[in-house]
N, C-alpha and C positions, 0 to 999 in steps of 0.2 A: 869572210876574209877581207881585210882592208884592202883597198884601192892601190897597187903599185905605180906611182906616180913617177917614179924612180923612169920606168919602162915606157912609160907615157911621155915621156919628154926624150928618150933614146928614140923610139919609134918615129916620131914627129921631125926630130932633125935630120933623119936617115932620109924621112921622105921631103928632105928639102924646104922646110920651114923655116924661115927667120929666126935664128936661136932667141934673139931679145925679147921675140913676142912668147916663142914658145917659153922659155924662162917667164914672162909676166904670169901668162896661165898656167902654169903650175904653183908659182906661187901662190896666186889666188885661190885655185883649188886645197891649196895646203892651210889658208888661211881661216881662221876660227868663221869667219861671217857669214862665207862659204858650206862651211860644214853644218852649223847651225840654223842655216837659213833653207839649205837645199837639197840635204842629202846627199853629198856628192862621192859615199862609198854606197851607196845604190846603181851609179854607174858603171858600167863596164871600161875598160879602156878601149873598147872600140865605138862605142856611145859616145866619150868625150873628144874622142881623135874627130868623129863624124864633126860633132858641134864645133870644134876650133875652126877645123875648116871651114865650115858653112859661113863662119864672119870674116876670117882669115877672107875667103877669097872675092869679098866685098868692100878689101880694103879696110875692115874694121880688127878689133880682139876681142874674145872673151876673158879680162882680166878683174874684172869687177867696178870698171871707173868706165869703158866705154858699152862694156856688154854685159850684163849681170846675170847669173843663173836666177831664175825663178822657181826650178820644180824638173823633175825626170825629165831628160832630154826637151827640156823648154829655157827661154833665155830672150833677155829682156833689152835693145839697144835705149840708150841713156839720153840724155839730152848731151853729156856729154859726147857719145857716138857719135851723137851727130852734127856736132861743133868741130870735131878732131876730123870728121871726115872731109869738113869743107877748108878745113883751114890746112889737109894735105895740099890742096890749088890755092888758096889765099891765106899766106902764111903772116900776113900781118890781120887779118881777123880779129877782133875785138866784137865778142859776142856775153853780151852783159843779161841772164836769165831772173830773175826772181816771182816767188810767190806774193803777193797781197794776201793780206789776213785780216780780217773786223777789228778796225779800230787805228789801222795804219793812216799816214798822211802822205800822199801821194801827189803830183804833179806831173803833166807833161809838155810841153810845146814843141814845135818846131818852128825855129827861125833862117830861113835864107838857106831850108836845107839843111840844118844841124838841127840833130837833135837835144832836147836840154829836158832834164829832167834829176826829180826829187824823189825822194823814198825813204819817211821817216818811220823807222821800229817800232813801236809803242811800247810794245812787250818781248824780244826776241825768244823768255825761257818759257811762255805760256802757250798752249798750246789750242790755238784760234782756227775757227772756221778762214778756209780760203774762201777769196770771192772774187779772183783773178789771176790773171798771171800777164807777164810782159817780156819782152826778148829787144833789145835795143843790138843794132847790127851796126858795125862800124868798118867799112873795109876800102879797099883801093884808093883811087884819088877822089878821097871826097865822099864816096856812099854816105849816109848815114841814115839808118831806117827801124821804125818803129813796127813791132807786132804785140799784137795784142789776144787775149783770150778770159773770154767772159764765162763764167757758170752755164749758161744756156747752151753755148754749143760744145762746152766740155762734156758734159752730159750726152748730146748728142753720137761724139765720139765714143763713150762711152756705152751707150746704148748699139751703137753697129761690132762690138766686139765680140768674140766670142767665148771671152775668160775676163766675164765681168768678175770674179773671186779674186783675179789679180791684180786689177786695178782697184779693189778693194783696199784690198793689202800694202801695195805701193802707192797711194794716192797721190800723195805729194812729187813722186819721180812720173810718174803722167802728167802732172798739171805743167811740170818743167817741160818735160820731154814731148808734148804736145803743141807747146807754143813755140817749139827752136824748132821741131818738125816744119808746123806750119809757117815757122818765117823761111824756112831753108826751101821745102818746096816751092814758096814765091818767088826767091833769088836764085836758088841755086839746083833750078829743078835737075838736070843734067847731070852733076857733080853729085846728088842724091841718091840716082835714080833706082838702082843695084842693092842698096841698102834698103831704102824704102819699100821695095818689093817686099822682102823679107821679113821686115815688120808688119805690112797687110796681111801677110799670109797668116805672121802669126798673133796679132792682136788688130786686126782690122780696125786700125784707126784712119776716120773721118778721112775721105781723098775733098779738101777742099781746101782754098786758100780764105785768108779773113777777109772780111768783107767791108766796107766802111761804116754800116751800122756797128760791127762789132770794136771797129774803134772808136766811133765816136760812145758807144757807151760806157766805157772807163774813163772818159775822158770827160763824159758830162758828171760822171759822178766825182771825178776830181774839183768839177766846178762847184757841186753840191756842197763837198769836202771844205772848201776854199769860204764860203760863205757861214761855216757853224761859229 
């Protein structure tokens, strides 16, 4: 019997839930991606009522943009999750994520505190080993800050989890959602702290901040880059 989503979104506003959000998550739930991706008439309505909550009251949503189903009563916060949860306290946040991939032209500096940086495509429709990731943070008067993530300690992270099959299958949303983790737990460990829980429990990703080898190695290889 299909899923009454109808009743899943009556239930939810009954017990006091934000209509806007609960309206997102049902949409998403109704949405094709959703259903092809996760099964989501394998759930019960009291299965998904449990899940809303559990991000619901971390300040987060499970609508597919900050929290994405992965699998029966499992669910995956985003790099966006965790851009939108910091930029609930700093709403002028400008938090810029990309992948690196073989064969990109890359730069970074920092001058007098700002950050300045390049990032040339090569290829955007080809579908290229990553060999990095980057999160440039811009906020309050003045911040601006650079994080970085190299293949070595992606791995790393990778290897302390315990549903390596899904970061198989999501790779590219780990390599984002790892480096805005790790720039957010450097700046905004506090403003994290609730969410972040919930992600170790359920994909034990790496509790560490970067470290300066890890940025100086994207950044010597930008040097390498600069000299071909």
């Amino acid at each position: 019997m299909a899923l009454d989503l109808a009743s899943l979104k009556t239930q939810l506003v009954e017990k006091g839930y934000k209509e806007d959000k609960v309206t997102k998550f049902v949409a998403y739930l109704s949405g094709e991606s959703a259903k092809q991706n996760n099964a989501v008439d394998k759930h019960t309505v009291l299965e998904l009522m449990n899940l809303f909550a559990k991000y619901y009251n971390v300040g987060s949503n499970l609508d597919g943009v900050n929290v994405v189903l992965t699998g029966k009563n499992m669910a995956l916060i985003t790099a966006n999750g965790y851009r939108n949860k910091v930029r609930a306290v700093y709403p002028d946040l400008f938090l810029d994520v990309q992948l690196i991939r073989e064969g990109d032209n890359f730069g970074f500096k920092k001058i007098n505190g700002k950050v300045e940086y390049t990032h040339e495509i090569t290829n955007p429709f080809e579908e290229k080993k990553i060999i990095g990731a980057y999160c440039v943070l811009r906020y309050g008067d003045g911040n601006e800050l650079l994080e970085t993530l190299n293949p070595i300690d992606f791995q790393k992270m990778k290897d302390s989890s315990r549903n390596q099959a899904t970061w198989n299958k999501w790779e590219s949303e780990f390599w984002k959602k790892s480096v805005v983790k790790r720039a957010c737990k450097a700046n905004f460990a506090e403003e994290i702290r609730d969410l972040d829980e919930i992600d170790n429990e359920d994909y034990g990703l790496e509790d560490e901040k970067a470290s300066d080898d890890t940025k100086s190695a994207i950044l010597a290889a930008h040097a390498k880059n600069k000299t071909k």
